[in-house]
TIMI-823715 format. One record per residue (C-alpha): x, y, z. Coordinates in nm, 3 decimals. Example, Ala and Ser with C-alpha at 12.3 -4.5 7.8 and 13.67 -1.06 7.14 Angstrom:
TIMI-823715
px, py, pz
1.230, -0.450, 0.780 .
1.367, -0.106, 0.714 .
This chain:
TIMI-823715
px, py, pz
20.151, 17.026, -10.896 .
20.393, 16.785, -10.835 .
20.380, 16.435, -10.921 .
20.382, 16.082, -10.725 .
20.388, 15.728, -10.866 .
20.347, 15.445, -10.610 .
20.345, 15.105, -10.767 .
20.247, 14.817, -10.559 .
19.911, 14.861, -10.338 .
19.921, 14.629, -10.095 .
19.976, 14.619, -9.706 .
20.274, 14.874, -9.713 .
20.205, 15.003, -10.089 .
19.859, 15.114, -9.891 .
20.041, 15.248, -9.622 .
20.275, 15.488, -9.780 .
20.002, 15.630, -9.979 .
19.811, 15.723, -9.653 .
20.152, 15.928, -9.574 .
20.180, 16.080, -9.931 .
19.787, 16.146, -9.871 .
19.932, 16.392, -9.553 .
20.190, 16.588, -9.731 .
20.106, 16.965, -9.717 .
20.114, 17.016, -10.100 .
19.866, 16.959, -10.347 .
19.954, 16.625, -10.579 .
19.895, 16.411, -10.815 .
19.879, 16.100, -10.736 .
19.906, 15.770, -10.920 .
19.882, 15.376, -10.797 .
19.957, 15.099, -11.010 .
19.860, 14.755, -10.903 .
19.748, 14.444, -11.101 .
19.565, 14.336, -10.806 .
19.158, 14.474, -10.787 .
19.148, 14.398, -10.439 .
19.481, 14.555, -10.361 .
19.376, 14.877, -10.539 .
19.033, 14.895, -10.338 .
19.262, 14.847, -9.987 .
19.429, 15.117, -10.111 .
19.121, 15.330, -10.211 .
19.004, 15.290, -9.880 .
19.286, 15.404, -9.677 .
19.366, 15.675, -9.868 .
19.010, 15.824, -9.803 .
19.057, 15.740, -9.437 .
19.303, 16.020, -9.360 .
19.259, 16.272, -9.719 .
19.199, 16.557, -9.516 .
18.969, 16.810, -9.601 .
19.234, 17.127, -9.697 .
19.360, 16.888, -9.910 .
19.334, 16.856, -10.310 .
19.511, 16.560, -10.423 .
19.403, 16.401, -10.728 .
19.423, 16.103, -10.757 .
19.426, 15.752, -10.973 .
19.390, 15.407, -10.952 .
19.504, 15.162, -11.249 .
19.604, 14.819, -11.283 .
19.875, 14.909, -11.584 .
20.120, 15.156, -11.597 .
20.121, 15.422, -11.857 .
20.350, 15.678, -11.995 .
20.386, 15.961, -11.691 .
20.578, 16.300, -11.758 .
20.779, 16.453, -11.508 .
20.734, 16.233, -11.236 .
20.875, 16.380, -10.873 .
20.838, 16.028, -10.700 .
20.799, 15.718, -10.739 .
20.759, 15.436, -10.444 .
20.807, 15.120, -10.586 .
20.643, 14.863, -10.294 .
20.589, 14.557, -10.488 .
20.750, 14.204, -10.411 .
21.148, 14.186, -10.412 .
21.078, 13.952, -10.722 .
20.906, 14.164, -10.943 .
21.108, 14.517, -10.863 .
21.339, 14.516, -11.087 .
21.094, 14.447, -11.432 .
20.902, 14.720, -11.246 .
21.188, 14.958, -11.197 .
21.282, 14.888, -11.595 .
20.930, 14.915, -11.765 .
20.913, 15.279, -11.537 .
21.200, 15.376, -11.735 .
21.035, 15.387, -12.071 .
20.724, 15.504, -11.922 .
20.883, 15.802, -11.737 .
21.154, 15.966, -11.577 .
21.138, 15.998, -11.234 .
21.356, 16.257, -11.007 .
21.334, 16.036, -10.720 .
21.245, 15.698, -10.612 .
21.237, 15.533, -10.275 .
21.229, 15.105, -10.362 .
21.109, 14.862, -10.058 .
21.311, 14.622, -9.868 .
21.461, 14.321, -9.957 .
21.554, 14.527, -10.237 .
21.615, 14.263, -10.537 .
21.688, 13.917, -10.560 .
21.992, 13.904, -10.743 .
22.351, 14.077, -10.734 .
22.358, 14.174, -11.083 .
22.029, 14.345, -11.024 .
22.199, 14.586, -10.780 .
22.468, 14.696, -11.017 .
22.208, 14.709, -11.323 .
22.013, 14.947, -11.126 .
22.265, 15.154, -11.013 .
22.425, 15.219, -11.336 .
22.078, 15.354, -11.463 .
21.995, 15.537, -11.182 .
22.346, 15.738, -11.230 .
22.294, 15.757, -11.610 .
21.950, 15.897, -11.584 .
22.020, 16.122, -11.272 .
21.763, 15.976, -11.064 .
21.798, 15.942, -10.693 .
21.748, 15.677, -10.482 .
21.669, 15.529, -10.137 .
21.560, 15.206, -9.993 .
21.288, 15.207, -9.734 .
21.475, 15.062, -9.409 .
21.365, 15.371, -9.190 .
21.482, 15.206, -8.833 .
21.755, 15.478, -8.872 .
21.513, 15.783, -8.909 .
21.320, 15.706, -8.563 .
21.359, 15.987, -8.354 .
21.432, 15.742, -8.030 .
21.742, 15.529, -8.277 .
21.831, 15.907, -8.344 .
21.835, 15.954, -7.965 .
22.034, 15.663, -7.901 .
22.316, 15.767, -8.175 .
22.333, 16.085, -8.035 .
22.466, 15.922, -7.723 .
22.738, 15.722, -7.901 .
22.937, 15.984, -8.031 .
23.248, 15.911, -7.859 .
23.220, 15.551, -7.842 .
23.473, 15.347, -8.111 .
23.275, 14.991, -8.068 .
22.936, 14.882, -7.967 .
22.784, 14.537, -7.937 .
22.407, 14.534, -8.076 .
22.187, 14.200, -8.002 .
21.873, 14.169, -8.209 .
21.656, 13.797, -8.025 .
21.340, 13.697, -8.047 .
21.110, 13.495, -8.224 .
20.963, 13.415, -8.543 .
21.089, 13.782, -8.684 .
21.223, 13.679, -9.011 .
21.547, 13.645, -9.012 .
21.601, 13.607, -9.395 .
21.320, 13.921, -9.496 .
21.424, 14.168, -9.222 .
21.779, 14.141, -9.107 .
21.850, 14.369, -9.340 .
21.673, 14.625, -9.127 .
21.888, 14.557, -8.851 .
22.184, 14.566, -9.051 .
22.081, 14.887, -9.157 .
22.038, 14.990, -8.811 .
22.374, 14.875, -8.738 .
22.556, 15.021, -9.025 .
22.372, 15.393, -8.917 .
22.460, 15.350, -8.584 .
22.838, 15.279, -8.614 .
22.851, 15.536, -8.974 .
23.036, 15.243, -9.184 .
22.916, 14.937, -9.441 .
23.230, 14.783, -9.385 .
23.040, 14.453, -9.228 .
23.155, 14.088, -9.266 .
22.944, 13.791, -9.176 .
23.208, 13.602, -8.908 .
22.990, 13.301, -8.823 .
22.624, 13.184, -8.790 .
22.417, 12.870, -8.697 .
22.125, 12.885, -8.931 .
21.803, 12.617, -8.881 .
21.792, 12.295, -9.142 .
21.426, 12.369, -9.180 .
21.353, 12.578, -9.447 .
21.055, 12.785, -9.400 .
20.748, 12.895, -9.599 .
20.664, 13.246, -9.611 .
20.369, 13.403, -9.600 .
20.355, 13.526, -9.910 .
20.384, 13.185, -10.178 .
20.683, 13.118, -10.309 .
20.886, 13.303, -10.049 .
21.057, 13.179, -9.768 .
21.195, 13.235, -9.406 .
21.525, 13.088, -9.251 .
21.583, 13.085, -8.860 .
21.884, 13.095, -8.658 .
22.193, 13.296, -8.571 .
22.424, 13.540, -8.768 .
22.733, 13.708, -8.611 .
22.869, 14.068, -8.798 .
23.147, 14.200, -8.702 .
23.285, 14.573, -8.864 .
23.603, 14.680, -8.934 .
23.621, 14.894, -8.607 .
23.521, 14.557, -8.430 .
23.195, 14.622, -8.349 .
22.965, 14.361, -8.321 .
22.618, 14.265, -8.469 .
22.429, 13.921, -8.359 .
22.098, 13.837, -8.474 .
21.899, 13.576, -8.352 .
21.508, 13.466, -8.463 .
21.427, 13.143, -8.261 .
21.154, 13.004, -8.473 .
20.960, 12.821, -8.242 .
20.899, 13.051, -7.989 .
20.714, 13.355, -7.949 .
20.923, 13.578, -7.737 .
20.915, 13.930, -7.845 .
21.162, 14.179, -8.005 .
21.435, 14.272, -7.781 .
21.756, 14.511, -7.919 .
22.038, 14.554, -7.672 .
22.317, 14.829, -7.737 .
22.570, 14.863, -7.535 .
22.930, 15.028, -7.478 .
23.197, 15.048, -7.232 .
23.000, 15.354, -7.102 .
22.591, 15.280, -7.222 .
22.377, 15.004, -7.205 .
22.091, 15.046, -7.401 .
21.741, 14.778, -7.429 .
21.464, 14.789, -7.616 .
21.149, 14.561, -7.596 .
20.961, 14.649, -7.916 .
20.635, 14.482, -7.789 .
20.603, 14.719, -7.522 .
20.774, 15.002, -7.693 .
20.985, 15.099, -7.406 .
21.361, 15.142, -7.373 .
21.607, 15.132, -7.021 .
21.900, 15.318, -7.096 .
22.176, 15.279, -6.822 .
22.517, 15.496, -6.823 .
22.835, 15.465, -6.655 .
22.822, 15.844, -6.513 .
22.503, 15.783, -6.339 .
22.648, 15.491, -6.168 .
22.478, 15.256, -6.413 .
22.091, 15.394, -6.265 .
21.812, 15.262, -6.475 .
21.668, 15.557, -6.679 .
21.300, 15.432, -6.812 .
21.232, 15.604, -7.183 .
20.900, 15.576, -7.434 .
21.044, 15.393, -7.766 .
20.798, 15.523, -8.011 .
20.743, 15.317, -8.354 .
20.634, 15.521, -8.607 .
20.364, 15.414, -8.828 .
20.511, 15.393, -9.190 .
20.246, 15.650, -9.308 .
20.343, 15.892, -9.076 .
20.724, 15.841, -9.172 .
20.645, 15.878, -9.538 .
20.437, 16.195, -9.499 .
20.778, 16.298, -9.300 .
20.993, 16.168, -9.601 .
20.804, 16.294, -9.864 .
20.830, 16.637, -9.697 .
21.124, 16.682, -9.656 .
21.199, 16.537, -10.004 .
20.971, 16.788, -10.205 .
21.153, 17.066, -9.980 .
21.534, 17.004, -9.908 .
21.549, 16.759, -10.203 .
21.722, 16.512, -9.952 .
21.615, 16.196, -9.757 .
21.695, 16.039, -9.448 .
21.674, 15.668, -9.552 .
21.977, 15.499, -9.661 .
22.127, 15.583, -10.022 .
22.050, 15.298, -10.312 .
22.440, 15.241, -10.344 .
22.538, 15.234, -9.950 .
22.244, 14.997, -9.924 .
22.303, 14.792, -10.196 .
22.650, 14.714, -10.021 .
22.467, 14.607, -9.720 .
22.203, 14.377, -9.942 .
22.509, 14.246, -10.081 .
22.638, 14.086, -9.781 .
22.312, 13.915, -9.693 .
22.225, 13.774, -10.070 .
22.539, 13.598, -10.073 .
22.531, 13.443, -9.687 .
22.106, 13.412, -9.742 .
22.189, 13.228, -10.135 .
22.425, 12.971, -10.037 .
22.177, 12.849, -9.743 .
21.879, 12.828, -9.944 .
22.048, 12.637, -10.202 .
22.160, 12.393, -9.906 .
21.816, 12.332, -9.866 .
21.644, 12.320, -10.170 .
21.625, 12.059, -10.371 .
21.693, 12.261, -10.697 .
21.970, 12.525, -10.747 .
21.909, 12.908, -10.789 .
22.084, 13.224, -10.877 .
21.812, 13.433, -10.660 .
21.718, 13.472, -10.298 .
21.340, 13.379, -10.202 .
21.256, 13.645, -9.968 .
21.071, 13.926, -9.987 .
C-alpha cells in the first residue's frame, strides 16, 4: 500500500486530499496540521467524496512523526513555514516524491538549499502551478506550434499580483517552452496591501516580461476594481481570450478569416487535478506540473522584482518576500 503525506490542512491542503481520496489505489494516508479546526475541514471533505470501493486509511495529527517509505508528500502550508517543514520531513522520512505549493519559499537561498537536498537524497519534485496541465491551456499550445512569439495579457482586478503571478508566469514559460524571462519594466501601486492571511501582503499594478525569443508577458491587477480575469494570447496568426469568470474562450485565426470560434474554458477543481496527478504519478512515475529547479528559476525572477518593492514600502528592511 503505498504511502501519502500531506502537510498543511487548510483550504487547498483540504482540497488535494479530496483528490488523493479519488485515486484508484488503496493508501495510506497521513495529514499533519497544527491547526484542530484545519484538521476537522479536512476530515470532513475527505469523507465527502471517500467512495465506497475505496480503502484508504487514513490519519489525522497535529505533529509529524517518523514515516517509512513515504511515496508522496504534498507540502500545502504557508510559503513561510515550507521550508522548516520540508527540513524536519527529512529526518522524519524519505519521501520519493513531493509536490510543494505556490509561492514556493520566501527566500533565494531557500531555493538552492532545497534543491541541493532534493538531488542528494533522490527525491523528486514539483511545484503546484497546474495552469499548464488544463486540458483547454493544453489546447491552446497545441495551436502555437509554429508560432516564434506571442503576446499574453493577464488584467483584472484585485487578483494578487504579488501571490499569483507566478501562475501566470508559469503559464507563460509552458506556453513559449523557455524560463529565459526578464522583468523589462513595471508600474507597481505605493499602497502596500494586507493580505488575507496576517502578516502577508498584496502589491497592485503592472509588470512587463519579455523572453529571449521576444515574446511578451504583461500583467496587470487594478486593485480597486472588480473587473474579472481576462487572458489574451495572441500571434501573427491566433488570437486567443479568455474570461475566467464565465469560463469561456473566443479563439479567432487568420485562416478562417479571423471568424469568432466560441469554446468552453473548463477550470478544473484542484481535487480533481490532484486525483489526475497523483495517478499518473503512482503509474508513469512522472508529473505534469513544472519541475522544482525550472520553477525555482521562474520564483527567482519574481522574489527579487517582488523584494525590492516591499522593502520600498515598509518601514523596516527584509531579506524575505511577504506573500504567500
Amino acid at each position: 500500500m503505498r504511502k501519502v503525506l500531506i502537510v498543511g490542512a487548510g483550504e487547498i491542503g483540504s482540497r488535494h486530499l479530496q483528490g488523493i481520496a479519488g485515486v484508484k489505489e488503496n493508501l495510506s494516508i497521513s495529514v499533519i496540521d497544527p491547526s484542530i479546526d484545519s484538521l476537522n475541514l479536512s476530515k470532513k471533505r475527505f469523507f465527502e467524496v471517500q467512495k465506497k470501493d475505496n480503502q484508504h486509511v487514513i490519519s489525522f495529527s497535529q505533529n509529524l512523526s517518523r514515516m517509512e517509505n513515504l511515496d508522496l508528500v504534498v507540502i500545502a502550508t504557508s510559503s513561510n513555514v515550507r521550508k522548516k517543514v520540508f527540513l524536519d520531513l527529512l529526518d522524519y522520512g524519505m519521501p520519493k516524491y513531493i509536490i510543494f505549493e505556490k509561492f514556493a519559499f520566501q527566500k533565494h537561498k531557500d531555493f538552492y538549499e532545497v534543491s541541493s537536498l532534493l538531488k542528494k537524497n533522490k527525491i523528486r519534485a514539483w511545484v503546484n502551478c497546474p495552469n499548464r496541465t488544463f486540458p483547454s491551456y493544453k489546447n491552446i499550445k497545441n495551436k502555437l506550434t509554429n508560432t516564434k512569439e506571442i503576446f499574453m495579457c493577464v488584467a483584472g482586478g484585485n487578483w494578487g499580483l504579488a501571490s499569483n503571478s507566478i501562475h501566470y508566469l508559469d503559464l507563460f514559460s509552458y506556453l513559449i517552452d523557455s524560463s529565459n524571462i526578464k522583468i523589462v519594466s513595471s508600474e507597481i501601486d505605493d499602497t502596500l496591501y494586507k493580505s488575507k492571511r496576517k502578516g502577508f501582503y498584496e502589491l497592485g499594478g503592472e509588470i512587463l516580461f519579455k523572453s529571449e525569443c521576444n515574446s511578451t508577458l504583461f500583467l496587470r491587477d487594478i486593485k480597486s476594481s472588480k473587473r474579472s480575469v481576462n487572458i489574451t494570447i495572441s500571434t501573427e496568426e491566433l488570437n486567443v481570450n479568455i474570461d475566467e469568470s464565465s469560463s469561456s474562450c473566443t479563439i479567432q485565426t487568420a485562416d478562417n478569416l479571423w471568424k469568432h470560434e466560441i469554446n468552453d474554458f473548463s477550470i478544473p477543481f484542484q481535487s480533481t487535478l490532484t486525483t489526475e496527478l497523483a495517478d499518473h504519478l503512482f503509474n508513469t512515475g512522472e508529473c505534469a506540473l513544472i519541475d522544482f529547479n525550472d520553477s525555482s528559476d521562474l520564483h527567482s525572477i519574481l522574489i527579487k522584482f517582488f523584494l525590492d518593492k516591499f522593502n520600498k514600502r515598509l518601514e523596516e528592511k527584509i531579506d524575505y518576500c511577504p506573500i504567500t
